[in-house]
ZATIMI-382734 format. One record per residue (C-alpha): residue number from 1; residue in one letter; x, y, z. Coordinates in Angstrom, 3 decimals. Layout:
BEGIN
[site NUM,'a',[X,Y,Z]] ...
//
This chain:
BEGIN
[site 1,'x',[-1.953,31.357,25.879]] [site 2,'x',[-0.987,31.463,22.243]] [site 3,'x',[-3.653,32.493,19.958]] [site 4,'x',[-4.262,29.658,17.065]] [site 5,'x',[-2.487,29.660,13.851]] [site 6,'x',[-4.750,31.817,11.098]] [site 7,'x',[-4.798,29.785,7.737]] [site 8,'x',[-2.841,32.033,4.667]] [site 9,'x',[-5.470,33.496,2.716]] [site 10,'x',[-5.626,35.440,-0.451]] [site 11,'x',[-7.305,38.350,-1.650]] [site 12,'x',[-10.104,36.113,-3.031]] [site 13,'x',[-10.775,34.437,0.620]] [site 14,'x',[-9.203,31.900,-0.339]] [site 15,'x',[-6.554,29.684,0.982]] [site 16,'x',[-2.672,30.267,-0.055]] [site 17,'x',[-0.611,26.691,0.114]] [site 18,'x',[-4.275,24.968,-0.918]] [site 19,'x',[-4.240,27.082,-4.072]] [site 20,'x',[-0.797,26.736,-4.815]] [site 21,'x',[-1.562,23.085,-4.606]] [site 22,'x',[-4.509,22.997,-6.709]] [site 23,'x',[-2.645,24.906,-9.113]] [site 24,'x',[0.734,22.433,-9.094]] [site 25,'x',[-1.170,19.156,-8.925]] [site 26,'x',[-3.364,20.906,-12.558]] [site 27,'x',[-0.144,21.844,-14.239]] [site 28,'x',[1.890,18.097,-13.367]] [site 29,'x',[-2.049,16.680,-14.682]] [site 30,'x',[-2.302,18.549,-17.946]] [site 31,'x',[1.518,17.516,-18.481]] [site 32,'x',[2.310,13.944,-20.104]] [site 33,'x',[5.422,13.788,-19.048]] [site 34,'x',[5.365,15.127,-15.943]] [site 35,'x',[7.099,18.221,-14.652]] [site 36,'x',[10.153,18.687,-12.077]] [site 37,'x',[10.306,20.759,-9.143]] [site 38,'x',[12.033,23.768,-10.261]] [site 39,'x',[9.687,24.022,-13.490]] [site 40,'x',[6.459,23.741,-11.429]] [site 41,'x',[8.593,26.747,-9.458]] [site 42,'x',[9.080,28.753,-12.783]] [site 43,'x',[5.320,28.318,-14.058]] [site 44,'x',[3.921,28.972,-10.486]] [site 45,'x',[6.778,32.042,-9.653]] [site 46,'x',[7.427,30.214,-6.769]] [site 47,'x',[10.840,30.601,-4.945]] [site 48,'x',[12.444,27.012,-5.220]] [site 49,'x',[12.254,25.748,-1.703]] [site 50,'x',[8.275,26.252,-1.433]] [site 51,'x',[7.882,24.679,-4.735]] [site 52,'x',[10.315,21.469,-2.748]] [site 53,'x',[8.055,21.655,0.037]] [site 54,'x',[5.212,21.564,-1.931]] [site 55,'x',[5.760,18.756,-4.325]] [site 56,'x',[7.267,16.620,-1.415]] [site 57,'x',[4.085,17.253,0.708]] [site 58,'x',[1.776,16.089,-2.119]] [site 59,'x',[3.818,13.384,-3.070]] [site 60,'x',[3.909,11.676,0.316]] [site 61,'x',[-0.016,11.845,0.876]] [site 62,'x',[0.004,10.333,-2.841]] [site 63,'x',[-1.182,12.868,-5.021]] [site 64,'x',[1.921,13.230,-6.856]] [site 65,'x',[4.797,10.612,-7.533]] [site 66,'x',[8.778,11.212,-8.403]] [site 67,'x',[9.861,8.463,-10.659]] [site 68,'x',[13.664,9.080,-8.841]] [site 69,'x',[15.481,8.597,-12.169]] [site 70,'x',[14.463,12.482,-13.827]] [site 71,'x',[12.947,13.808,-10.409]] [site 72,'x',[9.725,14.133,-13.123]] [site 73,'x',[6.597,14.521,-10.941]] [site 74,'x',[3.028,12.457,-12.443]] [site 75,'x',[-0.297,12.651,-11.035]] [site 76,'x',[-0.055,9.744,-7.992]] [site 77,'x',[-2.268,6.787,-7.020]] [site 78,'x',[-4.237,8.152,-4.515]] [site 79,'x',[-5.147,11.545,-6.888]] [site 80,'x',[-5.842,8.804,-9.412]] [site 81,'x',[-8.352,7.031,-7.204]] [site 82,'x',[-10.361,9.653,-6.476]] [site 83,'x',[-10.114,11.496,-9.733]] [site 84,'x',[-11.869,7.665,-11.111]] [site 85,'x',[-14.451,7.666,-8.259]] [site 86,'x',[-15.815,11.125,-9.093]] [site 87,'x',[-15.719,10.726,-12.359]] [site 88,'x',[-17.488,7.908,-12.263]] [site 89,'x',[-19.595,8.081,-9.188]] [site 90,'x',[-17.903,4.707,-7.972]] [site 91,'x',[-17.983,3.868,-4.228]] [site 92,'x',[-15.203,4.022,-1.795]] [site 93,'x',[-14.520,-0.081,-2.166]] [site 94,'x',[-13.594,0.808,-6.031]] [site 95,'x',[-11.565,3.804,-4.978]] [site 96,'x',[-9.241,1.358,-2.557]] [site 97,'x',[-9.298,-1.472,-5.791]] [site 98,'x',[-8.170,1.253,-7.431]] [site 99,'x',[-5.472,1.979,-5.035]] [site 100,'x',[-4.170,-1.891,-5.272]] [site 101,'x',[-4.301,-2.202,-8.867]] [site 102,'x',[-1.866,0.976,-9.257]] [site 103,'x',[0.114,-0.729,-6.323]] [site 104,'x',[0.290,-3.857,-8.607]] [site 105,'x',[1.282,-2.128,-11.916]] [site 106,'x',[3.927,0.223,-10.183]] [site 107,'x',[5.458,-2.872,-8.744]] [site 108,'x',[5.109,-5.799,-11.076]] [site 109,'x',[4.236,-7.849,-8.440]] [site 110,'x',[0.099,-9.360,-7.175]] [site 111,'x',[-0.998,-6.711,-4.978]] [site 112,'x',[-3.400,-7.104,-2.115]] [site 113,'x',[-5.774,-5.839,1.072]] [site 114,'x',[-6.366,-8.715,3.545]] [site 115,'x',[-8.305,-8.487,6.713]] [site 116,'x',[-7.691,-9.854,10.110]] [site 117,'x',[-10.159,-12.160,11.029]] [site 118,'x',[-9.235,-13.923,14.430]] [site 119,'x',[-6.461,-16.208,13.964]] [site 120,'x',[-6.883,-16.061,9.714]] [site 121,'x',[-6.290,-13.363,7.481]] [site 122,'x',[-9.066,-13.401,4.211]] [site 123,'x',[-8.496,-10.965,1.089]] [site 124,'x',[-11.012,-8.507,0.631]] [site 125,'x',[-8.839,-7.120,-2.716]] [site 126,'x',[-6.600,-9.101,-4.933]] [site 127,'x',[-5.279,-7.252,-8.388]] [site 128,'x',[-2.517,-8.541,-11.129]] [site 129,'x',[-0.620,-6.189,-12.687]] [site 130,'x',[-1.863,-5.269,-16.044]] [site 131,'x',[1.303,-6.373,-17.790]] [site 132,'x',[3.393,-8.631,-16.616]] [site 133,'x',[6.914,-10.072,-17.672]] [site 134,'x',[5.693,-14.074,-15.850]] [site 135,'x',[3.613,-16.346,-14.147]] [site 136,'x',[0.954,-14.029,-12.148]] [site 137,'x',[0.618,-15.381,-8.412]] [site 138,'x',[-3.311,-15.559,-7.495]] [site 139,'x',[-3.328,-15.706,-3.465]] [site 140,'x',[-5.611,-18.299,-1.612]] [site 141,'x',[-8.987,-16.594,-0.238]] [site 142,'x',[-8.098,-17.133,3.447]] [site 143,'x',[-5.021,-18.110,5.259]] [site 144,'x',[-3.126,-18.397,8.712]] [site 145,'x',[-2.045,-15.285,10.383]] [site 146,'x',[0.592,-16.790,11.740]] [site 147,'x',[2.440,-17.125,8.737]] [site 148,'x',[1.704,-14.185,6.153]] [site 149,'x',[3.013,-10.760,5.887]] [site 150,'x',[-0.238,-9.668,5.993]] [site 151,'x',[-1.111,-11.029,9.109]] [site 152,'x',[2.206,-9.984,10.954]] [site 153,'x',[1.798,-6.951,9.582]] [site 154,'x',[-1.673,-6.929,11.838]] [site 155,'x',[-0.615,-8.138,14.599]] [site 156,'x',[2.325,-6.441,15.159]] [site 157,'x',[1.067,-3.444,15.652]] [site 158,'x',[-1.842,-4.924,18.269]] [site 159,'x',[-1.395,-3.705,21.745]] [site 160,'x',[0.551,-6.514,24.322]] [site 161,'x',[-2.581,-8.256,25.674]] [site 162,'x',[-4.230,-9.159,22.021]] [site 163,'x',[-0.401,-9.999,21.149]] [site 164,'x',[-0.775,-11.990,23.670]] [site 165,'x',[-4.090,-13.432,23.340]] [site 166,'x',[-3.271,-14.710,19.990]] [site 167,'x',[-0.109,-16.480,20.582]] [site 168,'x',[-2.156,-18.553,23.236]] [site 169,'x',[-5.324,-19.104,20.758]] [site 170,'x',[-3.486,-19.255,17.157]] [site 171,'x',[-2.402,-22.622,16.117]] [site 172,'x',[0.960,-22.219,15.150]] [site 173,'x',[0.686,-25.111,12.212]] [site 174,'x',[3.532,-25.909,9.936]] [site 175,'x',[2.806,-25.359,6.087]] [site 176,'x',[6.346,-25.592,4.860]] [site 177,'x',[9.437,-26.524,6.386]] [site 178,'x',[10.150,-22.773,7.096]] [site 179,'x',[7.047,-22.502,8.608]] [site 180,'x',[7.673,-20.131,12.157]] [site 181,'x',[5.729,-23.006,14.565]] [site 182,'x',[6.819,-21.485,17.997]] [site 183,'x',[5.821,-18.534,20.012]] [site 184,'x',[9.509,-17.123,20.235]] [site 185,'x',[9.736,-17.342,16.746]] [site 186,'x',[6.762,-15.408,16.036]] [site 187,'x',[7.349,-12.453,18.320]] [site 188,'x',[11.432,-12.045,17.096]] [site 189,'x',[9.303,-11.429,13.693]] [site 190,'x',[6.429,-9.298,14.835]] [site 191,'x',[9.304,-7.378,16.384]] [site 192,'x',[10.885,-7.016,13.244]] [site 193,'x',[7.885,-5.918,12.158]] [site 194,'x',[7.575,-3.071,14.096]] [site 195,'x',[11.032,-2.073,13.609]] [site 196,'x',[10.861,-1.779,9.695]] [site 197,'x',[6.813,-0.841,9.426]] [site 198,'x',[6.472,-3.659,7.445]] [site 199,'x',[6.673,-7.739,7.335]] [site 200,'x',[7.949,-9.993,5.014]] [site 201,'x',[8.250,-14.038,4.427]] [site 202,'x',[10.134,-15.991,1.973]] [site 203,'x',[9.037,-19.813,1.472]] [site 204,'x',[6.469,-19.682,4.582]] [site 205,'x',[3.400,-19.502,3.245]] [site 206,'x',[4.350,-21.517,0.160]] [site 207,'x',[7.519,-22.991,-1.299]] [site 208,'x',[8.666,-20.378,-3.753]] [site 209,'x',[6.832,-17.454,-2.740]] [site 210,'x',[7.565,-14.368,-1.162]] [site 211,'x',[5.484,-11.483,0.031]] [site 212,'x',[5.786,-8.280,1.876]] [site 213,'x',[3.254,-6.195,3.775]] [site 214,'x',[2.632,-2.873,5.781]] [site 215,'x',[-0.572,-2.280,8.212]] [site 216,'x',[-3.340,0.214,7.123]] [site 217,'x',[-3.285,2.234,10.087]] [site 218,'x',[-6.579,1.630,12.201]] [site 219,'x',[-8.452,3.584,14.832]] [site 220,'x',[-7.201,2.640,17.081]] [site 221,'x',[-5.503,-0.211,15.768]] [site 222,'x',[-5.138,-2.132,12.213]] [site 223,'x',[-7.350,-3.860,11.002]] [site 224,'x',[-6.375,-3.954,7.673]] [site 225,'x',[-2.682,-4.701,5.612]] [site 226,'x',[-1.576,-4.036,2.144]] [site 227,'x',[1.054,-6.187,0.405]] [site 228,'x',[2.192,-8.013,-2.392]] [site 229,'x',[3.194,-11.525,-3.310]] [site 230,'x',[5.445,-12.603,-6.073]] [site 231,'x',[7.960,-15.295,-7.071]] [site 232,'x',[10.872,-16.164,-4.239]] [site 233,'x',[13.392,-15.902,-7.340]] [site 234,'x',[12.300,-12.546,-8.098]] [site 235,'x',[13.259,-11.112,-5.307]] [site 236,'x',[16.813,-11.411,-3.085]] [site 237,'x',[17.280,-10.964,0.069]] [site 238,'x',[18.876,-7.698,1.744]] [site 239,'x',[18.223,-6.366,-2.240]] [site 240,'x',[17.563,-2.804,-2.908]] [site 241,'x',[14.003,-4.283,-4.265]] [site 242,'x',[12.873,-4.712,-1.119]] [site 243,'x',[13.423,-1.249,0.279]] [site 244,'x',[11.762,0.109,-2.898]] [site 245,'x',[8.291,-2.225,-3.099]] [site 246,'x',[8.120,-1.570,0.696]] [site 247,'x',[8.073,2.133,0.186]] [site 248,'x',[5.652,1.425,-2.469]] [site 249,'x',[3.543,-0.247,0.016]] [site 250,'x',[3.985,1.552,3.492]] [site 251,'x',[2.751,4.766,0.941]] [site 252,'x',[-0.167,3.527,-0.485]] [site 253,'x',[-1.310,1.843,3.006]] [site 254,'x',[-0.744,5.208,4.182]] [site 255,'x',[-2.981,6.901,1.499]] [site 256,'x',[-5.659,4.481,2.473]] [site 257,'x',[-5.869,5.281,5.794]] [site 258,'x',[-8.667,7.148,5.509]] [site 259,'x',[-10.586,5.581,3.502]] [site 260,'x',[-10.526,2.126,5.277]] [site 261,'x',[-11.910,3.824,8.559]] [site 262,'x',[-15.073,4.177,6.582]] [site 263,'x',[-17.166,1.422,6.703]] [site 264,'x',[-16.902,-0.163,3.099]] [site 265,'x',[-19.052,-3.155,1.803]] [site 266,'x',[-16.492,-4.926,-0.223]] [site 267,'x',[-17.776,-7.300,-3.060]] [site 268,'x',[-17.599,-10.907,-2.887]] [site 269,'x',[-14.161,-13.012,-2.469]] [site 270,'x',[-11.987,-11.787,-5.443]] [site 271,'x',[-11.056,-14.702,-8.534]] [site 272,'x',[-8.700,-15.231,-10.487]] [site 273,'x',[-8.975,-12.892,-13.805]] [site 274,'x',[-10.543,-14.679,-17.026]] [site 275,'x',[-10.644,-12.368,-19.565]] [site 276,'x',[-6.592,-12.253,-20.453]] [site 277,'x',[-6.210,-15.841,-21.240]] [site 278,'x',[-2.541,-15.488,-22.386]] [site 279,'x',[-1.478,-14.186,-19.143]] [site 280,'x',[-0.123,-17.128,-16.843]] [site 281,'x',[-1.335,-16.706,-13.464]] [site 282,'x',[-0.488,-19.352,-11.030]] [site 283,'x',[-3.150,-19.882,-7.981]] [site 284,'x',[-1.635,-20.444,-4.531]] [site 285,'x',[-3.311,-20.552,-0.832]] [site 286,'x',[-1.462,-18.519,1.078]] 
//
């Protein structure tokens, strides 16, 4: 039998790759810019390909982020979160509003957590980004499953029988004339679903509207999805957008993980915001 893998450690006691990480994620904090790779490798004296591995490792649980046009590294979303929550002694729920806000702001777009509840999906989250170029969309407080991201999102990822089980309870009602309203239908796109890790729908939910979504995973299953909602126009189909917001997303929903498999008291229903009264934000029921 193979004896189990021993944890680096320095002289101190303490452990190697989590004090090069504690080290790389102060140096990319205390720098405004942000710092690449092989700089992090320099200041650290780091061969190159550990300082990769290292950035790339941080980045994907979301305490770094690569803005892809300088390879720069900044403090991410998630380290954000958490670094708010301490220092202000906030509960989880404000660390996972702080999660969707940043999720908002990086992508321009309304961002989201909605919960499955039976055949409905209700919003437990809803933030606007902090500036934005338009009209705002404000999503409904509750809506059918049937035809949201967020609620194909959730379902897709169900095991067979509940698949099942909803198809045969949901009412599959039409709210616009590209409404899915058959069973077919709905499990081509729940297969899509989990082919790409993510749903989207364009002019389902509400003439001009589009919206994309990714499942929080669950234990054992999701509960939870994270998405967005913005203008149709905004956004064309089969564009590079799309591939970008849903990495956005499926990263975020990933960083939450955690976090939503606590139990969390959320506060009441979110509203629309009141205190910017030059931004236009439209409200919609999704």
């Amino acid at each position: 039998m193979s004896k189990p893998r021993q944890t680096r450690r320095a002289a101190g006691g303490q452990s190697v790759p989590l004090e090069r990480a504690s080290k790389a994620l102060d140096l990319v904090a205390r720098s405004p810019r942000g710092l690449r790779a092989i700089e992090i490798s320099e200041l650290l004296d780091l061969p190159q390909p550990t300082a990769y591995r290292l950035v790339r490792r941080l980045e994907k649980i979301g305490y770094l982020e690569c803005n892809g046009r300088d390879l720069e590294y900044t403090v991410g979303p998630q380290l954000r979160a958490l670094a708010a929550a301490i220092q202000t002694g906030q509960p989880m729920e404000l660390v996972v509003e702080a999660a969707v806000q940043a999720l908002a702001d990086n992508t321009g777009m309304s961002a989201y957590l909605a919960a499955r509840t039976g055949s409905q999906v209700a919003l437990v989250s809803v933030r606007l980004p902090s500036v934005s170029k338009g009209a705002s969309i404000f999503p409904g407080h509750q809506y059918p499953a049937h035809a949201t991201a967020s609620g194909r999102a959730i379902i897709a990822f169900q095991g067979e029988e509940a698949i099942r089980h909803f198809l045969q309870q949901a009412k599959l009602e039409r709210i616009t004339e590209r409404s899915v309203t058959t069973a077919d239908q709905l499990i081509d796109e729940l297969a899509k679903a989990r082919k790409n890790g993510f749903a989207t729908v364009r002019d389902e939910m509400g003439n001009g509207l589009w919206a994309l979504a990714a499942p929080v995973a669950g234990n054992p299953l999701p509960q939870f999805a994270l998405g967005v909602v913005a203008l149709a126009s905004q956004v064309k189909a089969g564009s590079d957008t799309v591939g970008r917001i849903a990495r956005m997303v499926m990263q975020t929903a990933d960083d939450l993980r955690d976090v939503l498999a606590q139990p969390i008291a959320f506060r009441d229903t979110p509203r629309p915001p009141t205190a910017n009264r030059r931004r236009r934000t439209t409200t919609r029921t999704l």
